[in-house]
DOFI-121034 format. One line per 4 residues: number of its first residue (from 1); for each residue x, y, z of N, C-alpha, C, CB. Coordinates in pm, whole numbers. Glycine has a CB too. Layout:
BEGIN
NUM) X,Y,Z,X,Y,Z,X,Y,Z,X,Y,Z | ...;
This chain:
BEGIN
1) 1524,1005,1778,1548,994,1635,1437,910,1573,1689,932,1607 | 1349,957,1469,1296,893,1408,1320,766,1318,1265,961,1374 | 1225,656,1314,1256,524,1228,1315,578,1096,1113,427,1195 | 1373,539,1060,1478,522,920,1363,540,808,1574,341,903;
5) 1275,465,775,1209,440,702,1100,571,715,1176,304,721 | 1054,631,814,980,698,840,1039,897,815,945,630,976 | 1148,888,756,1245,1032,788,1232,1085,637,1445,1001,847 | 1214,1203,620,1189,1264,502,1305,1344,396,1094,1352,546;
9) 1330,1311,277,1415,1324,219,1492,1468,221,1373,1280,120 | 1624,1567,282,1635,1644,260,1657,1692,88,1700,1653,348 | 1547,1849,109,1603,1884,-33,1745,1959,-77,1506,1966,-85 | 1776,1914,-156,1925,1978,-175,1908,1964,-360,2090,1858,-80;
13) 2001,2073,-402,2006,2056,-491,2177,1977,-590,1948,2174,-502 | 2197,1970,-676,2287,1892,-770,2379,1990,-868,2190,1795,-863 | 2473,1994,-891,2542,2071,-1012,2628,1948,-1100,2661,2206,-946 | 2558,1929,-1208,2624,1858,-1306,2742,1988,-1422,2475,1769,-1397;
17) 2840,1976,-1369,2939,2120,-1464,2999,2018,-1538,3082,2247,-1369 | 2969,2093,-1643,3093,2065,-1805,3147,2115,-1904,3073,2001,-1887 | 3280,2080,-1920,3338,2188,-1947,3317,2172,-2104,3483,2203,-1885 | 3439,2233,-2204,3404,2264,-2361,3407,2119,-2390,3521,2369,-2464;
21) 3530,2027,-2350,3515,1913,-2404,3390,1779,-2308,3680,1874,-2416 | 3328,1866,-2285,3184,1772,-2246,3235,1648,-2113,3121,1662,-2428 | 3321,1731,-2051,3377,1624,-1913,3301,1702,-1821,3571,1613,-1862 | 3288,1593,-1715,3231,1694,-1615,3301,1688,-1482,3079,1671,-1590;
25) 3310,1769,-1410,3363,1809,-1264,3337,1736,-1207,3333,1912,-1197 | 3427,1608,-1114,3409,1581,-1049,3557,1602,-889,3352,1482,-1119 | 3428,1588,-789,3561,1588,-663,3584,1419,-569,3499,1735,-510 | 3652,1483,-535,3661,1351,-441,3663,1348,-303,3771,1283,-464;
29) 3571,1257,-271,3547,1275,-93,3661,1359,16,3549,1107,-28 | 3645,1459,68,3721,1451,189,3740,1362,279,3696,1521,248 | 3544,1294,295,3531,1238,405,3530,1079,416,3426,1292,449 | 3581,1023,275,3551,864,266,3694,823,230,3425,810,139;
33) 3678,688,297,3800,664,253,3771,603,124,3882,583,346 | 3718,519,102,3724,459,-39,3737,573,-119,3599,373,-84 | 3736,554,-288,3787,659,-341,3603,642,-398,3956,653,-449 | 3536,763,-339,3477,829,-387,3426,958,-503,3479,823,-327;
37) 3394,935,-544,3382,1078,-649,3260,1107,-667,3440,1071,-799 | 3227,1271,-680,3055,1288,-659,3091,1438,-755,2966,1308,-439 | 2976,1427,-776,2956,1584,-854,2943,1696,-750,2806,1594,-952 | 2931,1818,-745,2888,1916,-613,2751,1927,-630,2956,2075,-604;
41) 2733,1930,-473,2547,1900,-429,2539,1969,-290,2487,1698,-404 | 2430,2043,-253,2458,2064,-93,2273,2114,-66,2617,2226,-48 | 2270,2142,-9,2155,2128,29,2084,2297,17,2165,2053,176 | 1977,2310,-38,1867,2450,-32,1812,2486,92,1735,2432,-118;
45) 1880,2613,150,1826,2697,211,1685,2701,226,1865,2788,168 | 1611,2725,337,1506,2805,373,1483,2920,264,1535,2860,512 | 1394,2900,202,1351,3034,115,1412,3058,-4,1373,3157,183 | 1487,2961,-61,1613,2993,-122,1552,2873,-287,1791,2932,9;
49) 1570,2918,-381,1515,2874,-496,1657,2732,-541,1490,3037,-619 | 1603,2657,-667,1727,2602,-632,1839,2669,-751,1712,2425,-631 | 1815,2728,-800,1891,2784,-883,1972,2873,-824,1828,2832,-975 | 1962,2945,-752,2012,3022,-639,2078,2923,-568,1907,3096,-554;
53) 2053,2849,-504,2129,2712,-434,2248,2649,-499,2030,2590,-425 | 2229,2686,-612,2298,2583,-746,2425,2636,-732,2236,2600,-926 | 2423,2767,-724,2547,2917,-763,2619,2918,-632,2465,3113,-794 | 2547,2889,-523,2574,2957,-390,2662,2788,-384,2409,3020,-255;
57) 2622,2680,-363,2676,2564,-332,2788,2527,-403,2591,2474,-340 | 2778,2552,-561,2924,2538,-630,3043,2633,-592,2908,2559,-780 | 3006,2785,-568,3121,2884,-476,3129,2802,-364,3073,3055,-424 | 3089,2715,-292,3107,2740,-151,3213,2563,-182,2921,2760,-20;
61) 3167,2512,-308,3245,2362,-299,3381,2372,-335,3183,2247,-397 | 3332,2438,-478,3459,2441,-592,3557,2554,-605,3404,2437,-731 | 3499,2669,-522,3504,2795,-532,3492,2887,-611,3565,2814,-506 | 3449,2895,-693,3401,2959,-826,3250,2945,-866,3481,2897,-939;
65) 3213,3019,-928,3036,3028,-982,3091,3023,-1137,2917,3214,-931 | 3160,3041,-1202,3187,3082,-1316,3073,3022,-1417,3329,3046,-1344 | 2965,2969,-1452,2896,2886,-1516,2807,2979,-1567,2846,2776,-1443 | 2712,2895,-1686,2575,2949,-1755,2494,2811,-1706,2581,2983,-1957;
69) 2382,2834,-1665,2291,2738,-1674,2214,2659,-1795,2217,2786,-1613 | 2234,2527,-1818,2180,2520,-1941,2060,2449,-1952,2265,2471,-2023 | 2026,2350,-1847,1922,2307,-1844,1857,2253,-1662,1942,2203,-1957 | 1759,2183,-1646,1757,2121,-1506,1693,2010,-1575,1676,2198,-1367;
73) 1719,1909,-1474,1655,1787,-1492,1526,1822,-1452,1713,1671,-1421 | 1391,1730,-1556,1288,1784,-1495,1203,1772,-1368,1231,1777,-1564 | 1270,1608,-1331,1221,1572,-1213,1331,1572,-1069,1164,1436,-1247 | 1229,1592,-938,1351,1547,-820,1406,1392,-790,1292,1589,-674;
77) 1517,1345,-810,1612,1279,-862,1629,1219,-668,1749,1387,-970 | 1568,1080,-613,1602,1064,-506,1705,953,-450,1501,1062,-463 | 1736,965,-357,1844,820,-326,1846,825,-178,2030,827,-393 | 1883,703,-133,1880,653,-23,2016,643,46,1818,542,-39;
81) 2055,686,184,2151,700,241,2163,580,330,2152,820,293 | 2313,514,355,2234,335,385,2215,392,552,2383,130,358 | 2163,331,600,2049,406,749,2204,419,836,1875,249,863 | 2319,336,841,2434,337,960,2439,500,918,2610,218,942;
85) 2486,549,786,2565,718,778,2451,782,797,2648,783,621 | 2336,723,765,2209,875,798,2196,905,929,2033,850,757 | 2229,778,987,2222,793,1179,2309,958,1208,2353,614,1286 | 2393,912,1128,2537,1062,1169,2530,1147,1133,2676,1073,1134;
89) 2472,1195,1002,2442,1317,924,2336,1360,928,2461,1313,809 | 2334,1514,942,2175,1567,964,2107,1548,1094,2079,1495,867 | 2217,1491,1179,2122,1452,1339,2019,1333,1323,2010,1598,1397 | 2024,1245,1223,1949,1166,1191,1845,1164,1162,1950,1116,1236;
93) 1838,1319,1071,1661,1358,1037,1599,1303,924,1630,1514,1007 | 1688,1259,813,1689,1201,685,1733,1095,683,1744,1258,600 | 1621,1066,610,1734,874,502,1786,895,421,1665,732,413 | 1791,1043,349,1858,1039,199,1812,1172,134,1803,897,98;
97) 1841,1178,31,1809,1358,6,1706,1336,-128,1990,1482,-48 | 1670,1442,-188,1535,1479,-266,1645,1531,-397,1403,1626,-176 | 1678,1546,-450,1763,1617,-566,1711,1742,-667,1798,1506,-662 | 1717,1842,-727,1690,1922,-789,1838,1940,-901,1639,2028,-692;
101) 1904,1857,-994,1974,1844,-1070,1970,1954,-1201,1958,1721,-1088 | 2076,2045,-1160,2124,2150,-1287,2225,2092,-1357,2183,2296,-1242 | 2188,2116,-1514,2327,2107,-1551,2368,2291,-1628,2342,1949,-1681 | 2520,2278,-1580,2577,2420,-1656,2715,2388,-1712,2597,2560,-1543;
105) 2727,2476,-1793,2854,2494,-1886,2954,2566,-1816,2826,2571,-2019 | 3046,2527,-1776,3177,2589,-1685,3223,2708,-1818,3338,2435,-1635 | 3206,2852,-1745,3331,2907,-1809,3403,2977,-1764,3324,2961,-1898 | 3480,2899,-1665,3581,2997,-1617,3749,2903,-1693,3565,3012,-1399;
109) 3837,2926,-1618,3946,2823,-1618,3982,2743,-1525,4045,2867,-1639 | 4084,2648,-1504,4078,2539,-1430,4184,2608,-1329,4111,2390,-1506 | 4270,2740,-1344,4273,2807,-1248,4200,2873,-1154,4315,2851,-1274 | 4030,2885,-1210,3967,2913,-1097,3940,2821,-1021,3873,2969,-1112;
113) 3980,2737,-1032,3884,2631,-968,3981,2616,-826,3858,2463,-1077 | 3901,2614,-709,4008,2604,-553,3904,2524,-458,4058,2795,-460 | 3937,2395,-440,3829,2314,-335,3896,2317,-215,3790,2150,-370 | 4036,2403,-209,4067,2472,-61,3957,2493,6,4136,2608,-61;
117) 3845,2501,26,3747,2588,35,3734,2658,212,3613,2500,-21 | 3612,2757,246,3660,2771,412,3586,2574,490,3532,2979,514 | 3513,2546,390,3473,2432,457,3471,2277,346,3317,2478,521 | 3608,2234,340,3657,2188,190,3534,2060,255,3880,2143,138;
121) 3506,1977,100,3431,1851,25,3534,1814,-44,3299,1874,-72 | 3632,1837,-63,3697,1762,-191,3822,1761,-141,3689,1832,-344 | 3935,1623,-127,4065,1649,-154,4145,1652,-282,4115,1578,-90 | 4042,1583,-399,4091,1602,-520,3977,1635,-599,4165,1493,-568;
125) 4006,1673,-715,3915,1707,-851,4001,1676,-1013,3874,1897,-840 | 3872,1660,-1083,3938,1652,-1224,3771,1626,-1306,4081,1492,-1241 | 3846,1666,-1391,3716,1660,-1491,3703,1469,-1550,3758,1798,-1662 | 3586,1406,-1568,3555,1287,-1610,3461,1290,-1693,3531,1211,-1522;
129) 3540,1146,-1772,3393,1122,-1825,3303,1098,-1766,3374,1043,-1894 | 3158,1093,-1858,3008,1088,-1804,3044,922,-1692,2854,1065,-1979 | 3072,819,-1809,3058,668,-1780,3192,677,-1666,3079,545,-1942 | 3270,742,-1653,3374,707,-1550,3315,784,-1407,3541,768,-1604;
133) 3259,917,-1439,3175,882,-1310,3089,854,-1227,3170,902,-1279 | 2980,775,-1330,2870,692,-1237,2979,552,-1170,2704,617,-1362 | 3071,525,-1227,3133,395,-1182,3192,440,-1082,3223,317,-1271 | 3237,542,-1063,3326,600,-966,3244,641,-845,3403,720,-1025;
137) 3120,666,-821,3052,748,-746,2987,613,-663,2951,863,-833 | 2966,692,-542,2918,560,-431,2814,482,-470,2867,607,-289 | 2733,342,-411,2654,263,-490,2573,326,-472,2632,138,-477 | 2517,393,-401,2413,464,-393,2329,543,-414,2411,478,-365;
141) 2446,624,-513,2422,772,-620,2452,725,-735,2521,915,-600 | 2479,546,-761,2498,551,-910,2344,562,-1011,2586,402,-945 | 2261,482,-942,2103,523,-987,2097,658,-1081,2004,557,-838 | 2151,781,-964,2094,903,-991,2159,920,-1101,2102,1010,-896;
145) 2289,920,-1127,2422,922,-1204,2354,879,-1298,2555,844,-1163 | 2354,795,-1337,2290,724,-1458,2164,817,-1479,2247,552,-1428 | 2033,838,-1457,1943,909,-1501,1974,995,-1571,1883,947,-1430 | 2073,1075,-1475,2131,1245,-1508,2193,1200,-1616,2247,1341,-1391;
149) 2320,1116,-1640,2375,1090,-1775,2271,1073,-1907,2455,962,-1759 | 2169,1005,-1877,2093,966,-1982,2015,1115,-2025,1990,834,-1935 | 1967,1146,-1909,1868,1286,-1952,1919,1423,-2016,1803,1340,-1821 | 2069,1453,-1996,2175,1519,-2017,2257,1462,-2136,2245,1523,-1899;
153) 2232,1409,-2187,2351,1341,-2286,2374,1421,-2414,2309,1182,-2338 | 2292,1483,-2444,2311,1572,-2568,2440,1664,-2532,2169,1670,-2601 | 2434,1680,-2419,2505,1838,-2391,2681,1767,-2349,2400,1955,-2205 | 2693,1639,-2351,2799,1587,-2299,2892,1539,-2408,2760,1488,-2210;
157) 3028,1454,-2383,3091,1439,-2474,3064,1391,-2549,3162,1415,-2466;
């Protein structure tokens, strides 16, 4: 396993979804106990654009694609994974991931929405405010949280 410091950011991309009243989707850890909450994010394929990534990762989180794309953040958006969980995830190839941050307009209903999924991320969901979920989201992704809120804010509540 490579030094911590020395391991290269996986790219993955981000889905910031919101709905008419400018809340956005958030889930909540399967895998943490603290009460986590994160937006859906998963990582880009080999060959695979991230917009394409964007569609494919929200079906596979939330279960639904239902969205319009409305903007991307313009830059990749990075953060640091604290080195004990990077040891475990990824085989310890990464310190932390590279971001490619979409935001889209949900239009489906909140009956589509099923984080049953075949490989669930979420035991709960609900839509939040912007400011309730950078506070809510691990220390680690609040950085990003915040950017994305600021750079996105027109389109929010």
């Amino acid at each position: 396993m490579k030094d911590y410091n020395e391991r290269p950011y996986r790219p993955c991309v981000g889905i910031c979804l919101v709905n008419d009243e400018g809340m956005i989707f958030a889930g909540k850890r399967i895998d943490n106990r603290a009460e986590a909450w994160q937006m859906p994010q998963g990582g880009i394929d080999e060959g695979e654009d991230a917009v394409t990534a964007c569609f494919r990762e929200m079906a596979e989180e939330i279960g639904t694609d239902k969205a319009e794309l409305i903007a991307q953040h313009p830059e990749w958006l990075d953060y640091d994974i604290p080195e004990s969980l990077a040891n475990k995830l990824w085989n310890g190839a990464y310190k932390g991931q590279t971001q490619k941050w979409m935001l889209l307009r949900y239009k489906g209903v909140d009956a589509d929405i099923n984080i049953a999924t075949e490989i669930p991320e979420f035991e709960a969901w609900q839509w939040m405010a912007p400011e309730d979920l950078v506070s809510l989201a691990v220390p680690f992704k609040q950085n990003v949280y915040r950017a994305l809120m600021e750079s996105f804010k027109e389109h929010l509540g």
